[in-house]
N, CA, C and O atoms as CSV, one atom per row, in Angstrom:
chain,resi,resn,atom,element,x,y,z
A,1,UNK,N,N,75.471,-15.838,35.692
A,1,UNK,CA,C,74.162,-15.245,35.579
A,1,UNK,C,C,73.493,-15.772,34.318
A,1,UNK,O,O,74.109,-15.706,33.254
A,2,UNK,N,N,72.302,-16.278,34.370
A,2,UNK,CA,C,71.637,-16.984,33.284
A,2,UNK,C,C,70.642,-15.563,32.822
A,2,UNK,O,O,69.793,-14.837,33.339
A,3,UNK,N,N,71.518,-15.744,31.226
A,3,UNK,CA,C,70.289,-14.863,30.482
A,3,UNK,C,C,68.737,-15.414,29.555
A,3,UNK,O,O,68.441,-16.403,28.884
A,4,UNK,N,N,68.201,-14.447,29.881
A,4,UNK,CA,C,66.835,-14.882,29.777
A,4,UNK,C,C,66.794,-14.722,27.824
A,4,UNK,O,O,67.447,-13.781,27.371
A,5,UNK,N,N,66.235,-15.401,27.068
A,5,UNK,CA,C,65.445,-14.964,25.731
A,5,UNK,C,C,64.953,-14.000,25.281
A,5,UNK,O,O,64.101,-13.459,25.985
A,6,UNK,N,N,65.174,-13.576,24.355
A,6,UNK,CA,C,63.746,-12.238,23.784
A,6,UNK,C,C,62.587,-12.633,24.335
A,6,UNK,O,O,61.799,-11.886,24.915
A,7,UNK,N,N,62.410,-14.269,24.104
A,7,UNK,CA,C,61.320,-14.633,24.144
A,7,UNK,C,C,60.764,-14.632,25.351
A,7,UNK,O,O,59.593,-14.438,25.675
A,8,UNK,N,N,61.638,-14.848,25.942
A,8,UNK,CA,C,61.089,-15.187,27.478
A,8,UNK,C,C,60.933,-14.089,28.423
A,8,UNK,O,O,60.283,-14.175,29.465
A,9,UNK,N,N,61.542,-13.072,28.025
A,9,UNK,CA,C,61.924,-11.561,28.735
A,9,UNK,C,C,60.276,-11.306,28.476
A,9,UNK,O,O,59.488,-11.246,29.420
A,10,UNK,N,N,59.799,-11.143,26.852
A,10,UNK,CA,C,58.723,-10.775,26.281
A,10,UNK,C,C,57.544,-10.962,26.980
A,10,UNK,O,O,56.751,-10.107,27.374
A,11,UNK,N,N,57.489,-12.877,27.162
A,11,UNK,CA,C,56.484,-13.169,28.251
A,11,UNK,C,C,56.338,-12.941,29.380
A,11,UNK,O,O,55.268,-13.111,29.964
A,12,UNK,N,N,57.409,-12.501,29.922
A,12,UNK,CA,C,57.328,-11.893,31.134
A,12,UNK,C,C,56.698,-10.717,31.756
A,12,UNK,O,O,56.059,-10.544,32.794
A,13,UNK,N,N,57.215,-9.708,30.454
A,13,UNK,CA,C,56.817,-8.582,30.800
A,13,UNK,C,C,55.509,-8.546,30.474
A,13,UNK,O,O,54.780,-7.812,31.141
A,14,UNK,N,N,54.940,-9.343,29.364
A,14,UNK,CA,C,53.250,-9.635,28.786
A,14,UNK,C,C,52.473,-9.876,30.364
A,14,UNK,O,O,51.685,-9.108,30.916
A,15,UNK,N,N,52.946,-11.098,30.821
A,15,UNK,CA,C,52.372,-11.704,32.077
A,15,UNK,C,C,52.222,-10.643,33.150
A,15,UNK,O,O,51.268,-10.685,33.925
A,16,UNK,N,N,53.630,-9.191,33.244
A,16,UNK,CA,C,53.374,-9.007,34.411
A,16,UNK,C,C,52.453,-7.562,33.821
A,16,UNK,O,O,51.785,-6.974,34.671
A,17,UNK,N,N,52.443,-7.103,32.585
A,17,UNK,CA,C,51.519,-6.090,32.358
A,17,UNK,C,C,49.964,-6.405,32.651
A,17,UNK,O,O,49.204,-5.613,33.208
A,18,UNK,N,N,49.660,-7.526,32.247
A,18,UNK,CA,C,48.090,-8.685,32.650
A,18,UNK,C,C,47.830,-8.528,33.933
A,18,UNK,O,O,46.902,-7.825,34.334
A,19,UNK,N,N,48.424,-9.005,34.497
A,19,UNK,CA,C,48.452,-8.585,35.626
A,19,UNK,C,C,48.179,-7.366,36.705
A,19,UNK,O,O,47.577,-7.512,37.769
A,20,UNK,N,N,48.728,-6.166,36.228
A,20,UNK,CA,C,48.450,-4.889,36.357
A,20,UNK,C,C,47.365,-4.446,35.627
A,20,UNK,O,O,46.582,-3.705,36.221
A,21,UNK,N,N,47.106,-4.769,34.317
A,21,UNK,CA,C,45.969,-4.387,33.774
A,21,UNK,C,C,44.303,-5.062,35.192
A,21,UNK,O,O,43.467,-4.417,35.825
A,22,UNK,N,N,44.598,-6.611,35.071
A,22,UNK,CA,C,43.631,-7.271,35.655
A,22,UNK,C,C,43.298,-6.550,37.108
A,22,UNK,O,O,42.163,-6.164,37.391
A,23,UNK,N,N,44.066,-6.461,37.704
A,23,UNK,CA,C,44.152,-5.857,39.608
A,23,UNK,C,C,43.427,-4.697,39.037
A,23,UNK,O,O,42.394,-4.379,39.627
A,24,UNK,N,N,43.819,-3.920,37.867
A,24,UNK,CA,C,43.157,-2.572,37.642
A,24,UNK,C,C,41.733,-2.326,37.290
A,24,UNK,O,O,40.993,-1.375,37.542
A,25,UNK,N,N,41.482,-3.824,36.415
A,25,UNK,CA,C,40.379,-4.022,35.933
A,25,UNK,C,C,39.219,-4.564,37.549
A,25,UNK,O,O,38.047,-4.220,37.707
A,26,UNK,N,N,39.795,-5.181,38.213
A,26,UNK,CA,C,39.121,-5.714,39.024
A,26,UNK,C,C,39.042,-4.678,40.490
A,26,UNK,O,O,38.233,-4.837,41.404
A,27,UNK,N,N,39.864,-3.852,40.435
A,27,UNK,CA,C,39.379,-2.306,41.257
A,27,UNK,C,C,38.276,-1.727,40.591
A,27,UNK,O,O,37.218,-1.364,41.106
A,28,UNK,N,N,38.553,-1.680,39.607
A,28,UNK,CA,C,37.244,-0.650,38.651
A,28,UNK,C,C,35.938,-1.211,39.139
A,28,UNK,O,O,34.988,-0.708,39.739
A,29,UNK,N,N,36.170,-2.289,38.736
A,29,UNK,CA,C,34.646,-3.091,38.864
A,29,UNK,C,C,34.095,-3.243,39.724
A,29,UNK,O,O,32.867,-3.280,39.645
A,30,UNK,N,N,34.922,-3.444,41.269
A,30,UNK,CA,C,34.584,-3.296,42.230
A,30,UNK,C,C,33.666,-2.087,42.645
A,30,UNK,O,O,32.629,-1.959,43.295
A,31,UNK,N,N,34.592,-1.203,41.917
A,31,UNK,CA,C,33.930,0.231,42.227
A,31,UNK,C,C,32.688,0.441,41.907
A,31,UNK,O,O,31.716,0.799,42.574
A,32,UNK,N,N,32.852,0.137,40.642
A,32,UNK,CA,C,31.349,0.043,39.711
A,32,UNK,C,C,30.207,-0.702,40.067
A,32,UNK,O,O,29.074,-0.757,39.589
A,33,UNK,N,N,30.801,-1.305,41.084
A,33,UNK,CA,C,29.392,-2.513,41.832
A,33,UNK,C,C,29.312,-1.323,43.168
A,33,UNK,O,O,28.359,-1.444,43.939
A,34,UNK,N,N,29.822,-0.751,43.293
A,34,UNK,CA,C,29.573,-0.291,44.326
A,34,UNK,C,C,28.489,0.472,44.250
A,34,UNK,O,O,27.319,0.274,44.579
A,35,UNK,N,N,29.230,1.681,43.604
A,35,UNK,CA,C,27.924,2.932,42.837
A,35,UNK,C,C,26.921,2.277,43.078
A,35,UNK,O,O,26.264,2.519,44.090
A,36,UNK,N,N,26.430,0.910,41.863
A,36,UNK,CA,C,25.384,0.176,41.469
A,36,UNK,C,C,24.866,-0.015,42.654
A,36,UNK,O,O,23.682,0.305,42.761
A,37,UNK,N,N,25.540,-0.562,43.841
A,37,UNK,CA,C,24.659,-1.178,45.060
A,37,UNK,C,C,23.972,0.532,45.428
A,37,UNK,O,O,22.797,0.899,45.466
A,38,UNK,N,N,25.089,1.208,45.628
A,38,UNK,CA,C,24.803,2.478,46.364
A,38,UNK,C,C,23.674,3.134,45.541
A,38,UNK,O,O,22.915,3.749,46.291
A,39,UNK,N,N,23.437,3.180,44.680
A,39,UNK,CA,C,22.081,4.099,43.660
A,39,UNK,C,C,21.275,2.798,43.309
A,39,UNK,O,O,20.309,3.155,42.635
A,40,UNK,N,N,21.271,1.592,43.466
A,40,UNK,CA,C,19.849,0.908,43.347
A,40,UNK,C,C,19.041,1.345,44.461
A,40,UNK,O,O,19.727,1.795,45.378
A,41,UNK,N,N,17.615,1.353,44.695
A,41,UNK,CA,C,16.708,1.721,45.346
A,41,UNK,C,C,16.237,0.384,46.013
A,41,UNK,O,O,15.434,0.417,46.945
A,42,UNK,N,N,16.661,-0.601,45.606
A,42,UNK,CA,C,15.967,-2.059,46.069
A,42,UNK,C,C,17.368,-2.740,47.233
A,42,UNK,O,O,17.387,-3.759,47.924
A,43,UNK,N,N,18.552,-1.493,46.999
A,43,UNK,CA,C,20.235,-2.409,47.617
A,43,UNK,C,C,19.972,-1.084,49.060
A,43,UNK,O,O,19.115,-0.859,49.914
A,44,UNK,N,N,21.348,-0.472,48.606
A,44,UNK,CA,C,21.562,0.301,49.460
A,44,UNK,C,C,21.371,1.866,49.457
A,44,UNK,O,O,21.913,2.653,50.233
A,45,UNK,N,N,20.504,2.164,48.442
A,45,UNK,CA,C,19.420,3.520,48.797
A,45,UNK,C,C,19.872,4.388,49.400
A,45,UNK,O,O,19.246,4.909,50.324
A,46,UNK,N,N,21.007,4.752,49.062
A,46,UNK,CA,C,22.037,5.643,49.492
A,46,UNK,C,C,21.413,7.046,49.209
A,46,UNK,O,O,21.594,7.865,50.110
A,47,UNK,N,N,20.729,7.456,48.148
A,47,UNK,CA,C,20.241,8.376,47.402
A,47,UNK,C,C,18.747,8.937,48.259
A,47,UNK,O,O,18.218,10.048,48.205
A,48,UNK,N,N,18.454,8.062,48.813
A,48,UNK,CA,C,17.037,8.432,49.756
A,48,UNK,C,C,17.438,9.394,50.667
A,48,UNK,O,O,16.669,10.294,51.006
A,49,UNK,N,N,19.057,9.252,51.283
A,49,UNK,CA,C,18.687,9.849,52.286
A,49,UNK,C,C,19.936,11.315,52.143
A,49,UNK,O,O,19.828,12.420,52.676
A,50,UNK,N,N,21.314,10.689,51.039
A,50,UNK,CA,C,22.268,11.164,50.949
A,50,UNK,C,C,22.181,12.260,49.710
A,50,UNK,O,O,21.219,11.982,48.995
A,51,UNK,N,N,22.771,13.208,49.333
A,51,UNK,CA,C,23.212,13.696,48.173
A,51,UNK,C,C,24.299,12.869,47.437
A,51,UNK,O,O,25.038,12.319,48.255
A,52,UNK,N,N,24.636,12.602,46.112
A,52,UNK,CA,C,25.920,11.735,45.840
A,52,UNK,C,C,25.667,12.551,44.498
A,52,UNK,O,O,24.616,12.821,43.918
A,53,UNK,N,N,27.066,12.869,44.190
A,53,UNK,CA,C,27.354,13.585,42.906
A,53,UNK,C,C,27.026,12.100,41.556
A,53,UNK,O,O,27.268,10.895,41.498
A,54,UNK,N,N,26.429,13.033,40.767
A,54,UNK,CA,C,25.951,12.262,39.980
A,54,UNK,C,C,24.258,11.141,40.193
A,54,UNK,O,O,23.643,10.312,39.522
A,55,UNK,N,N,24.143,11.751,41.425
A,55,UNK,CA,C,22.709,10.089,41.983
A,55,UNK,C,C,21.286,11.339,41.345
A,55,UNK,O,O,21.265,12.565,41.446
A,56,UNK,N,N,20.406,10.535,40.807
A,56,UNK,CA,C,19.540,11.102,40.361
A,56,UNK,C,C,18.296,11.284,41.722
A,56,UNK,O,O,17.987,10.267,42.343
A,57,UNK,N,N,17.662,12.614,42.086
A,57,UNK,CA,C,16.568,12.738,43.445
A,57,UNK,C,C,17.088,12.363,44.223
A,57,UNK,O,O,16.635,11.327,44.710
A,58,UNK,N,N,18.113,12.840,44.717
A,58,UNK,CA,C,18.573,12.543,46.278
A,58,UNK,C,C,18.266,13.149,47.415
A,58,UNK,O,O,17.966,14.340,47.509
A,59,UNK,N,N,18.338,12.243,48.443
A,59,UNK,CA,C,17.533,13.594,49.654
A,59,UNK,C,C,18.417,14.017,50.227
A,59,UNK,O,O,19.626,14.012,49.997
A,60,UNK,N,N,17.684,14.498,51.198
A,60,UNK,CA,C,18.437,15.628,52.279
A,60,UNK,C,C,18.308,15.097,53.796
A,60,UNK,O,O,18.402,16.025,54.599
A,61,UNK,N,N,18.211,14.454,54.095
A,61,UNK,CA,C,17.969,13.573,55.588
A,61,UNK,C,C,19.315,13.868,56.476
A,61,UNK,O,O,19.454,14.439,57.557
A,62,UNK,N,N,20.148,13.315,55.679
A,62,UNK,CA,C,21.778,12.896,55.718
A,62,UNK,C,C,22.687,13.876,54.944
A,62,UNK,O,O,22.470,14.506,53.909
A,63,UNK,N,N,23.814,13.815,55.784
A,63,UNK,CA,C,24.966,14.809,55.080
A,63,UNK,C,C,24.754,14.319,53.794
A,63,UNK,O,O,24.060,13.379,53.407
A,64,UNK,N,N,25.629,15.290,53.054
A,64,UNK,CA,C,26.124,14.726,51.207
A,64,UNK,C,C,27.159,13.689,51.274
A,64,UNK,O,O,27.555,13.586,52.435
A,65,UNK,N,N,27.617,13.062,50.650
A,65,UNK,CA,C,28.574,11.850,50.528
A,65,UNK,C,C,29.464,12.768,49.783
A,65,UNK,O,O,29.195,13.106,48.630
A,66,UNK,N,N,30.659,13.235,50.495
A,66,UNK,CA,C,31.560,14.189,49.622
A,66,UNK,C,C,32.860,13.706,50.537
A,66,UNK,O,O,32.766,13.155,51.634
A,67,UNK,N,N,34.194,14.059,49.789
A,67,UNK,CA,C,35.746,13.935,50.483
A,67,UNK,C,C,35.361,12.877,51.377
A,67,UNK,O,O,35.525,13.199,52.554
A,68,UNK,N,N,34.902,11.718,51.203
A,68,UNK,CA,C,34.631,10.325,52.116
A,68,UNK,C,C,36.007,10.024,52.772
A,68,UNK,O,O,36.171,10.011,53.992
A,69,UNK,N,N,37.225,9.722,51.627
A,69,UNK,CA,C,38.684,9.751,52.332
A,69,UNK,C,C,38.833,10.410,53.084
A,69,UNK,O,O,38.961,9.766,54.125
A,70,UNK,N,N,38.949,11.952,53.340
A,70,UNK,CA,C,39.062,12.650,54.514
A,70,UNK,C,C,38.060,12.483,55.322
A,70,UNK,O,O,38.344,12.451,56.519
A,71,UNK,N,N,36.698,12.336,54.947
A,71,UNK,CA,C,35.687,12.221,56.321
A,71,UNK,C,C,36.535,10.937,56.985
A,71,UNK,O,O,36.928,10.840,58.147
A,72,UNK,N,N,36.639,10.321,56.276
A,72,UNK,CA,C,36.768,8.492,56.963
A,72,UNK,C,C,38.014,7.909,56.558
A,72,UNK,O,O,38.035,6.895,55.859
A,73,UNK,N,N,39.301,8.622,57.048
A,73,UNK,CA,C,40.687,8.373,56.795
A,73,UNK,C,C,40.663,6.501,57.049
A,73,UNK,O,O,41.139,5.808,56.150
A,74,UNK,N,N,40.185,5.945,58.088
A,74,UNK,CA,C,40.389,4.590,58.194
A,74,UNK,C,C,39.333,3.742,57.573
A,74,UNK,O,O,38.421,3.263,58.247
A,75,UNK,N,N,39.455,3.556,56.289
A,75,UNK,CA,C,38.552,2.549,55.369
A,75,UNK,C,C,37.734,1.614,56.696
A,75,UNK,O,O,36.578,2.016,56.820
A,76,UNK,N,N,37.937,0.966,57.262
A,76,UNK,CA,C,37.601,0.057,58.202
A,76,UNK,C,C,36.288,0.705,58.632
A,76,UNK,O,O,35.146,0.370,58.316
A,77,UNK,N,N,36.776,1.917,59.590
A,77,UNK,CA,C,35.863,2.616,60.233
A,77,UNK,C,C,34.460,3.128,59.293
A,77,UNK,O,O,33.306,3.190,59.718
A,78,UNK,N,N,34.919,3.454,57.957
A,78,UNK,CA,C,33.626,3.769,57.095
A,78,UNK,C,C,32.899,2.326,57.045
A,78,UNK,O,O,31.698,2.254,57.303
A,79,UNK,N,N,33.728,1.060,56.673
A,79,UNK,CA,C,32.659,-0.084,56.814
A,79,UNK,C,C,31.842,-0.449,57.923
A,79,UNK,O,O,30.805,-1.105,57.834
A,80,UNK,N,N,32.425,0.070,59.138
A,80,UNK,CA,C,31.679,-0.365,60.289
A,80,UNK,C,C,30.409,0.931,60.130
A,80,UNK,O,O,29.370,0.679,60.741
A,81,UNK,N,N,30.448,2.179,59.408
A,81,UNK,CA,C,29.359,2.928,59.797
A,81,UNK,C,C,28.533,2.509,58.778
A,81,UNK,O,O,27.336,2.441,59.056
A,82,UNK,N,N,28.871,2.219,57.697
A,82,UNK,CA,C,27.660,1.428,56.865
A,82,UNK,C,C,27.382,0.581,57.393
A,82,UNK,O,O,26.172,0.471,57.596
A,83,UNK,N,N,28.229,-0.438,57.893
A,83,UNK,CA,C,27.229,-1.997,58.485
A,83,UNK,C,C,26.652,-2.171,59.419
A,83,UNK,O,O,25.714,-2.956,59.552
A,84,UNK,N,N,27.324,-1.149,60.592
A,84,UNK,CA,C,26.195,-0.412,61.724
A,84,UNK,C,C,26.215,0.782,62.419
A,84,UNK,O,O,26.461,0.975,63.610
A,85,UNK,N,N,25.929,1.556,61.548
A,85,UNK,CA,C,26.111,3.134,62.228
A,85,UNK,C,C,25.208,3.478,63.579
A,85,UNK,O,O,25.110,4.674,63.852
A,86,UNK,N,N,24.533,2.511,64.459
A,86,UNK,CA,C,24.496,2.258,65.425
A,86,UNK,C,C,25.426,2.292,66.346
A,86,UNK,O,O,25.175,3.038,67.292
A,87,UNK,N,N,26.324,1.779,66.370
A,87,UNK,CA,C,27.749,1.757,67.077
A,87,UNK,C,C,28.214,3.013,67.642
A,87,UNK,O,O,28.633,3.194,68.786
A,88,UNK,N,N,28.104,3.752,66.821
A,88,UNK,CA,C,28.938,4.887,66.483
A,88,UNK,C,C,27.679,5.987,66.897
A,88,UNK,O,O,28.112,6.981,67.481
A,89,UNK,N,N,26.673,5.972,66.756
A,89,UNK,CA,C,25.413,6.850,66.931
A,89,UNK,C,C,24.056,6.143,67.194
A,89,UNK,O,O,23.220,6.228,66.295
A,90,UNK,N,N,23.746,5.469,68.298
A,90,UNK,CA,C,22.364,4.749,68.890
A,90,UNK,C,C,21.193,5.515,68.274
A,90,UNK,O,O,20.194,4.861,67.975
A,91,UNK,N,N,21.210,6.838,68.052
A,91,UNK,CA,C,19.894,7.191,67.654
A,91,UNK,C,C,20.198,7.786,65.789
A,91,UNK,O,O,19.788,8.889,65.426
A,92,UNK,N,N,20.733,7.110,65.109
A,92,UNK,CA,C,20.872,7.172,63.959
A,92,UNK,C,C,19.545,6.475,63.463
A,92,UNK,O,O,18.815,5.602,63.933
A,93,UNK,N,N,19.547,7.086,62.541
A,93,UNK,CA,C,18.407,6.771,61.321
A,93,UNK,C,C,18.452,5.787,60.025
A,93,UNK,O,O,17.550,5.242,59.389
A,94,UNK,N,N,19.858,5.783,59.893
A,94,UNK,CA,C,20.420,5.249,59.173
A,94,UNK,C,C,20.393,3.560,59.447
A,94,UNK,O,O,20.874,3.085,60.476
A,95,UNK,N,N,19.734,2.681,58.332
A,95,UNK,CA,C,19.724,1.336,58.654
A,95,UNK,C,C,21.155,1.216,58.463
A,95,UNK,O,O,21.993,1.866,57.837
A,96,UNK,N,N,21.186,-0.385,59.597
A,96,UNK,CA,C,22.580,-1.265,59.733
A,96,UNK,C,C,22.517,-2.144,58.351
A,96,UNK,O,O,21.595,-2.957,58.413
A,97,UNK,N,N,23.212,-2.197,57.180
A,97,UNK,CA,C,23.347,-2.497,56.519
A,97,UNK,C,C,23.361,-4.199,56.776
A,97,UNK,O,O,22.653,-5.150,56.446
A,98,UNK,N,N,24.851,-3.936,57.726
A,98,UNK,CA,C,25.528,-5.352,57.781
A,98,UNK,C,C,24.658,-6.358,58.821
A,98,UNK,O,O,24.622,-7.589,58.811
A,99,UNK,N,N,23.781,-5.153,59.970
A,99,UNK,CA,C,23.339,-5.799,61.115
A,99,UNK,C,C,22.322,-6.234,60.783
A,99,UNK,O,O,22.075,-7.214,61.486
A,100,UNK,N,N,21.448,-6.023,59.972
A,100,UNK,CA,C,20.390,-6.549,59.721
A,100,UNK,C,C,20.498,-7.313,58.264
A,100,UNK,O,O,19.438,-7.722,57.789
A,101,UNK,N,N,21.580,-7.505,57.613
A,101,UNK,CA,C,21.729,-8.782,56.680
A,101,UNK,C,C,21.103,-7.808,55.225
A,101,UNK,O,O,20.830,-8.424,54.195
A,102,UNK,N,N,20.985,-6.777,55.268
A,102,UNK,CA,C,20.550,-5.940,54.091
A,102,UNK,C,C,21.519,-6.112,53.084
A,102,UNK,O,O,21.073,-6.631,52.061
A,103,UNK,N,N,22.855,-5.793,53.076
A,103,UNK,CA,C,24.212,-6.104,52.338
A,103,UNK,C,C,24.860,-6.914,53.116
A,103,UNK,O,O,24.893,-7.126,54.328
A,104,UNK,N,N,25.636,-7.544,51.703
A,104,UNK,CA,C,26.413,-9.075,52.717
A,104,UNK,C,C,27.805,-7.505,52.857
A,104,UNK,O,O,27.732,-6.304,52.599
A,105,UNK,N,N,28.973,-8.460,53.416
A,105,UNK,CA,C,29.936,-7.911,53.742
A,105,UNK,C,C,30.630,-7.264,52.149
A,105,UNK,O,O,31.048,-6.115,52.002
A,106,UNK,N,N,30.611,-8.091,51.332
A,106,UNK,CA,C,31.437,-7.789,50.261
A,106,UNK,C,C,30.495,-6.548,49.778
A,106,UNK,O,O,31.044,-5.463,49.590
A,107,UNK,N,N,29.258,-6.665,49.597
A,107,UNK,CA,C,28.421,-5.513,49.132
A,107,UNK,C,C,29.184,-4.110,49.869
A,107,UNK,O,O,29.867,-3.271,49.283
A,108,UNK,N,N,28.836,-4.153,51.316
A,108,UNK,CA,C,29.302,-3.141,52.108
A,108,UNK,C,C,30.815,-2.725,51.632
A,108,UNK,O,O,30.968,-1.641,51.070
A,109,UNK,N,N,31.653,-3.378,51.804
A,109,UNK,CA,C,32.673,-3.032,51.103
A,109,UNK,C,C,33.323,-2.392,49.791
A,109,UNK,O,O,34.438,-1.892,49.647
A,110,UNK,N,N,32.062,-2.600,48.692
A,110,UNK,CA,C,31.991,-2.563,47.326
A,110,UNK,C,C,31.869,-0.655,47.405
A,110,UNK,O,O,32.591,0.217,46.922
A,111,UNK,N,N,30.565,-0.586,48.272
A,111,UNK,CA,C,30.153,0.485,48.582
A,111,UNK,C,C,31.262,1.548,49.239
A,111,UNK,O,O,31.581,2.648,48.788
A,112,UNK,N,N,31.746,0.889,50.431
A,112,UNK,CA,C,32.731,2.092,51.091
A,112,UNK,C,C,34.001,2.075,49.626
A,112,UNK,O,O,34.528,3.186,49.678
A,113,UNK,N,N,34.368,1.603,48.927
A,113,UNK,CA,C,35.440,1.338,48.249
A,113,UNK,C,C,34.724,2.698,47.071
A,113,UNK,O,O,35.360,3.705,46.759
A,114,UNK,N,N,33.927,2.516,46.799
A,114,UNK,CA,C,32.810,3.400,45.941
A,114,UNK,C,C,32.734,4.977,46.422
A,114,UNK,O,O,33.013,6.009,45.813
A,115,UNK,N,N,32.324,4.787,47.537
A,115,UNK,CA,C,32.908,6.156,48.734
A,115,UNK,C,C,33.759,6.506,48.358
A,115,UNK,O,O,33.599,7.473,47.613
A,116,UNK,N,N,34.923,6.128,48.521
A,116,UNK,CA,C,36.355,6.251,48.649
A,116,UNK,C,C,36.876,7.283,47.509
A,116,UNK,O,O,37.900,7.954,47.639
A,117,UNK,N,N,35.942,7.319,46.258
A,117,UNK,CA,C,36.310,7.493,45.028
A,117,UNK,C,C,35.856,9.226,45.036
A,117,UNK,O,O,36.367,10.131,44.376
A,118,UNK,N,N,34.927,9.285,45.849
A,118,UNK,CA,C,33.915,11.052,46.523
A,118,UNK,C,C,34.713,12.079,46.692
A,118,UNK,O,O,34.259,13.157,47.077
């Protein structure tokens, strides 16, 4: 059995903490783009129609955006109702995000991932 260095043990564990930090850092941010898409008024105007804890003048059109995980146990299924809640309800009010090219895919995603956090 080949033993490893102080040194090398050290970098290892440096490399694999970076690592965990980064994946962590790059969830966050994700998230944080999300919000951002979801409460800009020019993106996805979530706030026009939704309540969202923390969104400044939100309406009342649409349920509140609350326990999103339990509303929408299959992540998937919440992206398909943002990108076309058409599918799912023909006489929805709610624009197709994805169907009409309003948010690219990663946006939409940014957003349900943002959800997720409700």
């Amino acid at each position: 059995m080949l033993k490893k260095s102080k040194k090398a043990r050290s970098v290892s564990i440096g490399a694999a903490a970076l690592m965990i930090f980064s994946s962590a850092f790059a969830e966050t941010s994700r998230i944080e783009d999300g919000k951002r898409i979801a409460f800009d008024r020019t993106l996805g105007n979530c706030l026009a129609c939704h309540m969202i804890e923390d969104g400044e003048l939100p309406g009342n059109l649409a349920p509140p955006l609350l326990v999103m995980e339990a509303r929408f146990p299959d992540f998937d299924r919440l992206v398909q109702q943002i990108s076309n809640p058409l599918e799912a309800n023909p006489n929805s009010i709610m624009p197709p995000f994805g169907l009409h090219n309003i948010l690219t895919e990663d946006e939409i995603k940014k957003v349900a991932e943002y959800l997720y956090t409700l």
